[in-house]
C-alpha positions as CSV (number, residue, x, y, z in Angstrom):
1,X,46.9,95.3,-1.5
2,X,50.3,93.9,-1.1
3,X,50.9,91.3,1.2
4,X,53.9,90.7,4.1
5,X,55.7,87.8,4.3
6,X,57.9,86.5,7.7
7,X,61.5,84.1,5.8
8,X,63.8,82.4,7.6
9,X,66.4,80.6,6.7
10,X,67.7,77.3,8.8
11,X,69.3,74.1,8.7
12,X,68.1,71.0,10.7
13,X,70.8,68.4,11.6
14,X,70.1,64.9,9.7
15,X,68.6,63.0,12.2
16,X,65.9,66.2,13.5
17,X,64.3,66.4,10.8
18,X,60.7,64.4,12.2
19,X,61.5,66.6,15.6
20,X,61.7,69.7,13.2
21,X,58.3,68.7,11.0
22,X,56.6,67.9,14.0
23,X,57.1,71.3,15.7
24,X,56.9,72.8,12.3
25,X,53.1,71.5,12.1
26,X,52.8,72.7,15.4
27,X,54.0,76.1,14.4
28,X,51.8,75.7,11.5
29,X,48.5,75.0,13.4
30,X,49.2,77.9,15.6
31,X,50.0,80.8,13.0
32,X,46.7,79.8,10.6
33,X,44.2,79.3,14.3
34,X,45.2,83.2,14.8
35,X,45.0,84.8,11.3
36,X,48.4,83.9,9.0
37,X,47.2,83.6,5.4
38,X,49.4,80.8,4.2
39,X,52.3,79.0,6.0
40,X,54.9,77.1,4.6
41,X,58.1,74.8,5.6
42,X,60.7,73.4,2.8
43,X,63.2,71.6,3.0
44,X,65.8,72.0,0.6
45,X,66.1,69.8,-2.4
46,X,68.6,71.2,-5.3
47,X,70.9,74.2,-3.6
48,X,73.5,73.9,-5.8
49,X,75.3,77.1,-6.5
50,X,73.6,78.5,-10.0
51,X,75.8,79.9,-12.9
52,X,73.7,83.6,-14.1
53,X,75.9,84.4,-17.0
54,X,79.3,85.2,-15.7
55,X,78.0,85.5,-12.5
56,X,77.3,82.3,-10.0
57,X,74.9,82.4,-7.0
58,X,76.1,81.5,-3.5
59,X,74.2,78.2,-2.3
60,X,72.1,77.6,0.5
61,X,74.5,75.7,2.3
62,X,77.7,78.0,2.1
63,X,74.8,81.0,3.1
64,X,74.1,79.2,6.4
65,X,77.5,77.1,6.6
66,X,75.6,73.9,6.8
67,X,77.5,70.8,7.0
68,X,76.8,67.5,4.9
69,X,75.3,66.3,7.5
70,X,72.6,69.3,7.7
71,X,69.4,69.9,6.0
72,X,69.1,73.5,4.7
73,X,65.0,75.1,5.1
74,X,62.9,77.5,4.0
75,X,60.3,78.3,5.5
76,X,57.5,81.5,4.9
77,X,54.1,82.8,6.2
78,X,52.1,85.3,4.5
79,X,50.0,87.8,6.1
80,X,47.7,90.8,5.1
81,X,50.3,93.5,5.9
82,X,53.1,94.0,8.8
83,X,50.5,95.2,11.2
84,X,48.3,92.2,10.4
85,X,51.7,90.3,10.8
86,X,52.4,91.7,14.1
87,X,48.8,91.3,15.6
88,X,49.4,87.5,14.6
89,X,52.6,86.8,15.4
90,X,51.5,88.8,19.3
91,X,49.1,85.9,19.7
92,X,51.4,82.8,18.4
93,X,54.6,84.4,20.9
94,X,52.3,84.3,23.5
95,X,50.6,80.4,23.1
96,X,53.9,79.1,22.4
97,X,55.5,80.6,25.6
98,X,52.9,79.4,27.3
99,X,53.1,75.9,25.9
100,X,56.9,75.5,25.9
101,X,57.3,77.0,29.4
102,X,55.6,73.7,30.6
103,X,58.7,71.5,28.5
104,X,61.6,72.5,30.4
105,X,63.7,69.9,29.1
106,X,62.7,71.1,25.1
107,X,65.6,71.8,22.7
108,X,65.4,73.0,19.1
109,X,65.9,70.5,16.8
110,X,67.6,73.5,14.6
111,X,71.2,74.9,14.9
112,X,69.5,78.9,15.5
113,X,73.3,80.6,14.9
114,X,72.5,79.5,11.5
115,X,68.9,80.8,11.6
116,X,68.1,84.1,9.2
117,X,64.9,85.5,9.8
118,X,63.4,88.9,7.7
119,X,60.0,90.3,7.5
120,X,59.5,91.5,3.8
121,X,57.3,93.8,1.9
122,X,55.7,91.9,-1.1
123,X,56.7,94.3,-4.4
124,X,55.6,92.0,-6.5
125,X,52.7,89.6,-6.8
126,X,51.8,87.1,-8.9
């Protein structure tokens, strides 16, 4: 059975980036207590643009327009199927509301215009 996977895409300013893991292992905690499969944060390492023949690949940072002084992540969390995915992601939406309604004074430690977010069939497993 093929699974479903939630992507995004988004950079952290340098200086966030142990606000960003810290709400990241929050995040984490959260999706895997109510049913995600796997759950995974990166941060980017090696996004230079990639030469495929004649072709070149657009990098992580011109993708997001991150700066120099911005961290580029990916981040993805598997689930059973995009019901299973909504059932899951139902429960997290409505623990973090009620968590982050109690921090008024909370701000992302992430630039979200430069957020991309997809949910995506898996075609192909390995």
């Amino acid at each position: 059975m093929a699974k479903y996977v939630d992507g995004f895409v988004l950079v952290v300013p340098t200086g966030k980036e142990a606000d960003y893991e810290e709400m990241a292992k929050k995040g984490r905690d959260s999706w895997m207590k109510h049913g995600a499969l796997q759950y995974f944060e990166c941060r980017g390492d090696d996004l230079k643009q990639q030469e495929m023949g004649d072709e070149k690949s657009r990098a992580y940072s011109e993708m997001t327009g991150a700066t120099s002084d911005e961290n580029v992540w990916f981040s993805f969390i598997i689930f059973n199927s995009k019901e299973h995915r909504d059932e899951v992601n139902k429960k997290v939406m409505e623990e973090m509301g009620e968590t982050y309604d109690e921090q008024s004074d909370f701000s992302m430690p992430t630039d979200m215009k430069k957020m991309a977010y997809g949910g995506f069939e898996a075609v192909v497993e390995g």
